[in-house]
C-alpha positions in Angstrom: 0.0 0.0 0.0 2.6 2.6 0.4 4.1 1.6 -2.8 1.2 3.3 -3.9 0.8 5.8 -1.3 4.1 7.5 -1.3 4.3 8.2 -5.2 0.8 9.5 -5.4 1.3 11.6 -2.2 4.5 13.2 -3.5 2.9 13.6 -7.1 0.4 15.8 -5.3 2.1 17.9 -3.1 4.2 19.1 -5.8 1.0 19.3 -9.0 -1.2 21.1 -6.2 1.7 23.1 -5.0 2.7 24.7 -8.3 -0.7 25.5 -8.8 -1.3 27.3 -6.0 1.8 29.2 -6.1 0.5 30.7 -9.5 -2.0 32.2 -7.5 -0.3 33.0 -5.2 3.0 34.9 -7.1 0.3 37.4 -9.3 -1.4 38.1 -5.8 1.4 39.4 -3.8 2.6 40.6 -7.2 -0.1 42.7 -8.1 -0.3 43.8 -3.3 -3.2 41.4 -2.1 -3.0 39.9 1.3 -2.7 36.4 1.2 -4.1 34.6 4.8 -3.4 31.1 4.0 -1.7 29.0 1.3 -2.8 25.6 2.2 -2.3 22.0 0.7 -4.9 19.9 1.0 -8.7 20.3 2.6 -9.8 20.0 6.3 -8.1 19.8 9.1 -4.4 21.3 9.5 -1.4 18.7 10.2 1.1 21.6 10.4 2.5 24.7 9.3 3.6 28.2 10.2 3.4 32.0 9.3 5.9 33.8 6.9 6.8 37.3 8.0 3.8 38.7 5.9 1.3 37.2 7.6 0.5 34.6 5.3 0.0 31.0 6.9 1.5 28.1 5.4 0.0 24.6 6.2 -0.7 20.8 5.1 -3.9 20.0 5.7 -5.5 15.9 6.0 -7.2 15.7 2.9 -4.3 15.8 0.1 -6.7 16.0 -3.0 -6.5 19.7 -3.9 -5.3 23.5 -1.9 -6.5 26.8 -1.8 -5.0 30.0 -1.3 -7.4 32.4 0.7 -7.1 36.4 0.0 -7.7 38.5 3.1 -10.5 39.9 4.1 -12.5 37.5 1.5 -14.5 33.9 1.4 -13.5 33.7 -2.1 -13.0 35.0 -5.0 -16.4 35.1 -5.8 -17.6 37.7 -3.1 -18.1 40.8 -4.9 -19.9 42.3 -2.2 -21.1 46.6 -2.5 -17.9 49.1 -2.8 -19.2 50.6 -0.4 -19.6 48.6 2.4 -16.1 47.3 1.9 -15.0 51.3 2.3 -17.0 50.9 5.6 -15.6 47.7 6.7 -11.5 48.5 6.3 -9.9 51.3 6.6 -7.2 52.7 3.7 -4.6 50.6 4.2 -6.4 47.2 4.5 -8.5 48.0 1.2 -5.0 48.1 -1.1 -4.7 44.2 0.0 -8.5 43.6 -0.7 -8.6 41.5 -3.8 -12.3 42.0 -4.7 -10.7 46.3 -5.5 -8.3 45.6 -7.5 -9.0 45.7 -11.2 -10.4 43.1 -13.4 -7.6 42.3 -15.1 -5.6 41.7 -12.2 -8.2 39.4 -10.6 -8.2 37.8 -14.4 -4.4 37.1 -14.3 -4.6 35.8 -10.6 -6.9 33.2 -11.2 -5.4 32.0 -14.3 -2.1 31.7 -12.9 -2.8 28.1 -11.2 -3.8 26.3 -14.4 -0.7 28.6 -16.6 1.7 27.3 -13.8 0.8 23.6 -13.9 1.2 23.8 -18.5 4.6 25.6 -17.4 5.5 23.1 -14.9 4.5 19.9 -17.5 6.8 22.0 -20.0 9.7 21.9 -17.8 9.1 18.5 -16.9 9.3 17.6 -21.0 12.3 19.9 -21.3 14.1 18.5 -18.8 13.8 15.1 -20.0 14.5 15.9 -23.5 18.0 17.6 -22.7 19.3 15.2 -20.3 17.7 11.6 -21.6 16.5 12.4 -24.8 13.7 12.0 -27.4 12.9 8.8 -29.4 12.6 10.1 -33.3 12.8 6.6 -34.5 10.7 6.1 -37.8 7.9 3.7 -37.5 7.6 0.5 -40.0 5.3 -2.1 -39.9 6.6 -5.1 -39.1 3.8 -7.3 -39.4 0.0 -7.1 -40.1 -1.8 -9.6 -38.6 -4.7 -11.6 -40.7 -8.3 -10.8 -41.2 -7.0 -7.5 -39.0 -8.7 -4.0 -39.6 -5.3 -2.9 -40.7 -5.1 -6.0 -43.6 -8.8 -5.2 -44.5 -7.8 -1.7 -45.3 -5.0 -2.4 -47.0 -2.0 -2.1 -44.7 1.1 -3.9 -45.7 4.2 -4.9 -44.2 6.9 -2.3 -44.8 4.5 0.8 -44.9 6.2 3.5 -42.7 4.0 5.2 -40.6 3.9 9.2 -41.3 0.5 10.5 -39.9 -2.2 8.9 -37.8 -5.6 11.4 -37.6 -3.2 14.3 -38.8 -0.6 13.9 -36.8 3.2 13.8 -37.0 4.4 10.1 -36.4 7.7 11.2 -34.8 8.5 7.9 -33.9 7.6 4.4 -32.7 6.3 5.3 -29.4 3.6 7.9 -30.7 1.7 5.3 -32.6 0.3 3.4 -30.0 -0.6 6.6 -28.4 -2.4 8.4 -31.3 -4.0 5.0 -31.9 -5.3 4.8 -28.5 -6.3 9.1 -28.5 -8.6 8.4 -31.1 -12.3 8.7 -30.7 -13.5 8.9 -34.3 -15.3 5.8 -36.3 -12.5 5.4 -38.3 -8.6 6.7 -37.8 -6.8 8.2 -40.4 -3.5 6.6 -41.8 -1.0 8.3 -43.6 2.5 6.1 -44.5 5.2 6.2 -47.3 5.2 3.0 -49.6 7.9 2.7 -51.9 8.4 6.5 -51.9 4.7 7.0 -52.5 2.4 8.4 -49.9 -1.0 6.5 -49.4 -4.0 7.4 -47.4 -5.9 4.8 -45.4 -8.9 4.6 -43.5 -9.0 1.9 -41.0 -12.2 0.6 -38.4 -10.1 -0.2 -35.3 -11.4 -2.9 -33.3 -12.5 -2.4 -29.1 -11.1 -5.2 -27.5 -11.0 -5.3 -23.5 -7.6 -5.7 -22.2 -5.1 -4.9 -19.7 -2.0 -2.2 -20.3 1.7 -2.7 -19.5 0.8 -1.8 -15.9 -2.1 -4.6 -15.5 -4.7 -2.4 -15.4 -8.3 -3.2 -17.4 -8.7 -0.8 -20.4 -11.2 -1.1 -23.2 -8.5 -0.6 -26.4 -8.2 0.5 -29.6 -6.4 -2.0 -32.1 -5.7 -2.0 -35.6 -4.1 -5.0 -35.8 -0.6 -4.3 -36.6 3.7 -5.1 -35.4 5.3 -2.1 -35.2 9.3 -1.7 -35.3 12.1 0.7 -35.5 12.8 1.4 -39.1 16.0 -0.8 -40.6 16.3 -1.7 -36.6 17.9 1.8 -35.9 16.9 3.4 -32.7 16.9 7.2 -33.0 17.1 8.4 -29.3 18.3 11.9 -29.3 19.4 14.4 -26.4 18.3 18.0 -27.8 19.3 21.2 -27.6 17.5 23.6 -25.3 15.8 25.1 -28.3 15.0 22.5 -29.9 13.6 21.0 -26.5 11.5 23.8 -25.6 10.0 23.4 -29.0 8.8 19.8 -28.4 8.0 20.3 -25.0 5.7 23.0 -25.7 4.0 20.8 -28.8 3.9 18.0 -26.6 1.3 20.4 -23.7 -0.5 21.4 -26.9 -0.9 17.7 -28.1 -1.8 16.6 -24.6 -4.3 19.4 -24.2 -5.6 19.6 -27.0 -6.1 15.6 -27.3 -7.9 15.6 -23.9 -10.8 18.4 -25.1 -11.3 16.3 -28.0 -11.2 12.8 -25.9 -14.0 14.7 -23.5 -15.8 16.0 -26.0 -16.6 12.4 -27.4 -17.1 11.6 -23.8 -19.9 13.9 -23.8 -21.4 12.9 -26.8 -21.5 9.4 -26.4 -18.1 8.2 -28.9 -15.0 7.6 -26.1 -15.3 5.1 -23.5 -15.8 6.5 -20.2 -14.7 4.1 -18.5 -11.1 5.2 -18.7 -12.3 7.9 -16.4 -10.6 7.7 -13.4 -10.2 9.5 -10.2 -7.5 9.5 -7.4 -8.1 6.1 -6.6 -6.5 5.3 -10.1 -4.2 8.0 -10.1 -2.7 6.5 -6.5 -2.4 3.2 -8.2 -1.2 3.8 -11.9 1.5 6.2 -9.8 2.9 3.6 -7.6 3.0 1.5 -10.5 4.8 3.8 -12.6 7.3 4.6 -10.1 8.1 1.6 -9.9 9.9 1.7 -13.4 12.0 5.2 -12.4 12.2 8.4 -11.8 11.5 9.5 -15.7 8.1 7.4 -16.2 7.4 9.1 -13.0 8.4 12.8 -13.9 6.8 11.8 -17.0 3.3 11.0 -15.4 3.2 14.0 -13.1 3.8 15.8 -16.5 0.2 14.4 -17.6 -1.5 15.2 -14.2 -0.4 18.6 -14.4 -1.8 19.1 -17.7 -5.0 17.7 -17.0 -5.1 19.6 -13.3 -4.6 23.2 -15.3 -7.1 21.9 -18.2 -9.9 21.1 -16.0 -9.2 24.4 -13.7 -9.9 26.0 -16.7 -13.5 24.9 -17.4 -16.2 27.6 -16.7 -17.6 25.7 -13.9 -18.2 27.3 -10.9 -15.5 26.3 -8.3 -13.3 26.0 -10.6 -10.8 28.9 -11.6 -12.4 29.0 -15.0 -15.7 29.6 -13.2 -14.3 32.9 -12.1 -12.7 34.0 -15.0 -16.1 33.1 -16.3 -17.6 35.3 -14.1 -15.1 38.2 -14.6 -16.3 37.8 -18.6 -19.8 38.8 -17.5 -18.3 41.8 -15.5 -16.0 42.7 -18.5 -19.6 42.7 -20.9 -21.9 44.2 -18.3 -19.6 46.9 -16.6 -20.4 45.4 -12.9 -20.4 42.1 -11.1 -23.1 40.0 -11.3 -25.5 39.9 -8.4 -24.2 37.9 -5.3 -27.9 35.8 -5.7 -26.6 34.9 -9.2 -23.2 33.9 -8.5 -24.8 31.3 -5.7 -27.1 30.2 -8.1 -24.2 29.7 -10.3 -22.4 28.0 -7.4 -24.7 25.1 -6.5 -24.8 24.3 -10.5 -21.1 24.0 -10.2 -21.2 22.1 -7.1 -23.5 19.6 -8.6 -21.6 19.3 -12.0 -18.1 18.9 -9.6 -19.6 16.1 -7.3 -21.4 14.3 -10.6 -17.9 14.1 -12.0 -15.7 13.0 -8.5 -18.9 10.6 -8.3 -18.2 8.8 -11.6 -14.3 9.0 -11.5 -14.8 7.1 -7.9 -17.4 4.7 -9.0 -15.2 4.0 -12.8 -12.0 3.9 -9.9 -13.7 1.2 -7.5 -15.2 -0.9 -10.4 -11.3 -1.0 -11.7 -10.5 -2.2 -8.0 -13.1 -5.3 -8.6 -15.3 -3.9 -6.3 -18.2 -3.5 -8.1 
């Protein structure tokens, strides 16, 4: 159990502390009084106060933090001017974050889910520079009989170049885009005999395990992949050149998730692979078990997917205040603190629905239902 404890716990710590920090930075940046900058929900396990005031603590419940601006409940309180004037006197209202101006509060909030792209960036760089990138070509080795692949007209010897539009940089993306996809049908592009061909090809869903042993409801095609002319291409990069594919590697991430949700939503991507911290606890401690890189690797992912889903305009969520700072922006005041509640308990609902389905898709994985 703390095989799978430890990993996921330090995973956390550091995903939910970079986050918060974002926050945090643009709000002493920009003079508003921070009160707490806590890790975790509930009770407090420890901490102390930094010569600004500002308490620093660990709290029970490691599945999330908050940082809490001073003389506010949150950041949705946009209570009348002037009963703030009445409330503080001149020197307390230049920490007040609900008076400072909308861009500010704008770039505050954003800052947590920014911060966890920049930290998955930096993870990629890193490992880029000092381990290197695979950009090993990927050939077909083998397609298997009666396979979707053979059907559509894959052949041994076809090199990979595109799968749903994508750059095939090497062996390891295939499996990846493959897996990514959502659509009825995924889109091959490979070079044969110098000539480019386009192929359409009906993967089939079989349910399986992954590498880790976990149950997963995959994507195959039907097809051996190997490294082109048995060459391994594994290259340390320039900073540059790594900051270029790290960045493109966020994008791809990102921008794969939307479209993976979107299907979610409209009834084309599994949803069982929806999982919660259950699964992320388990798939870490697995993952750590391989070394330090897989594991820099995964925290990477989480990161990604902790700034994407911050970003949603959900109420709650950071991109439920930005969302609400939108409406300010268009109607040249706050809306109504009624409204914003009303808002609230929508998000609230939409929040626990989604924790409810992760947990139930995470315990079914365990065997337990």
């Amino acid at each position: 159990m703390l095989d799978f404890i430890l990993p996921f716990m330090v995973l956390i710590l550091v995903v939910v502390f970079i986050h918060e920090y974002g926050h945090y930075y643009f709000a002493k940046k920009f003079g508003v009084g921070v009160t707490d900058f806590s890790i975790g929900f509930g009770k407090e396990l420890f901490g102390w106060n930094d010569k600004s005031g500002t308490r620093w603590k660990i709290c029970w419940i490691p599945l999330g933090g908050y940082v809490k601006f001073f003389g506010d409940r949150n950041v949705f309180s946009q209570a009348d001017h002037d009963e703030i004037l009445k409330k503080y006197n001149e020197k307390e209202r230049e920490k007040l974050f609900t008076l400072k101006p909308l861009y500010q509060r704008a770039i505050i909030v954003a800052a947590g889910p920014i911060a966890n792209f920049i930290l998955a960036a930096i993870i990629f760089l890193f490992i880029y520079m000092f381990v290197g990138k695979d950009f090993t070509p990927a050939v077909i080795n083998e397609v298997q009989i009666e396979s979707p692949a053979e059907k559509a007209g894959l052949k041994k010897n076809d090199i990979i170049l595109e799968i749903d539009g994508t750059k095939v940089e090497s062996v390891l993306d295939v499996s990846k885009l493959i897996t990514m996809s959502t659509s009825e049908f995924i889109d091959f592009k490979v070079s044969r005999y110098e000539k480019d061909l386009f192929l359409k090809i009906k993967p089939n869903i079989i349910a399986t395990e992954d590498n880790l042993g976990n149950k997963i409801n995959k994507r195959v095609v039907g097809i051996v992949i190997g490294a082109f002319n048995d060459k391994v291409n594994h290259v340390k990069l320039g900073p540059l050149k790594a900051l270029y594919y790290s960045v493109n590697e966020v994008y791809f991430v990102t921008s794969s998730t939307l479209s993976y949700l979107g299907s979610m939503i409209f009834g084309d991507a599994d949803t069982s692979q929806l999982g919660g911290p259950i699964r992320i606890a388990k798939i870490s401690g697995q993952v750590a078990q391989f070394g330090i890189i897989p594991f820099l690797s995964m925290m990477a992912y989480i990161s990604i997917s902790l700034g994407l889903i911050n970003l949603f305009p959900i109420p709650l969520l950071d991109g439920g205040h930005l969302m609400f700072y939108g409406f300010e922006k268009i109607l040249g005041r706050p809306l109504s603190q009624k409204t914003q509640e009303g808002f609230f308990r929508i998000g609230m609902f939409l929040v626990l629905s989604l924790m409810f389905f992760a947990t139930y898709n995470d315990l079914k994985d365990l065997g337990l239902f």
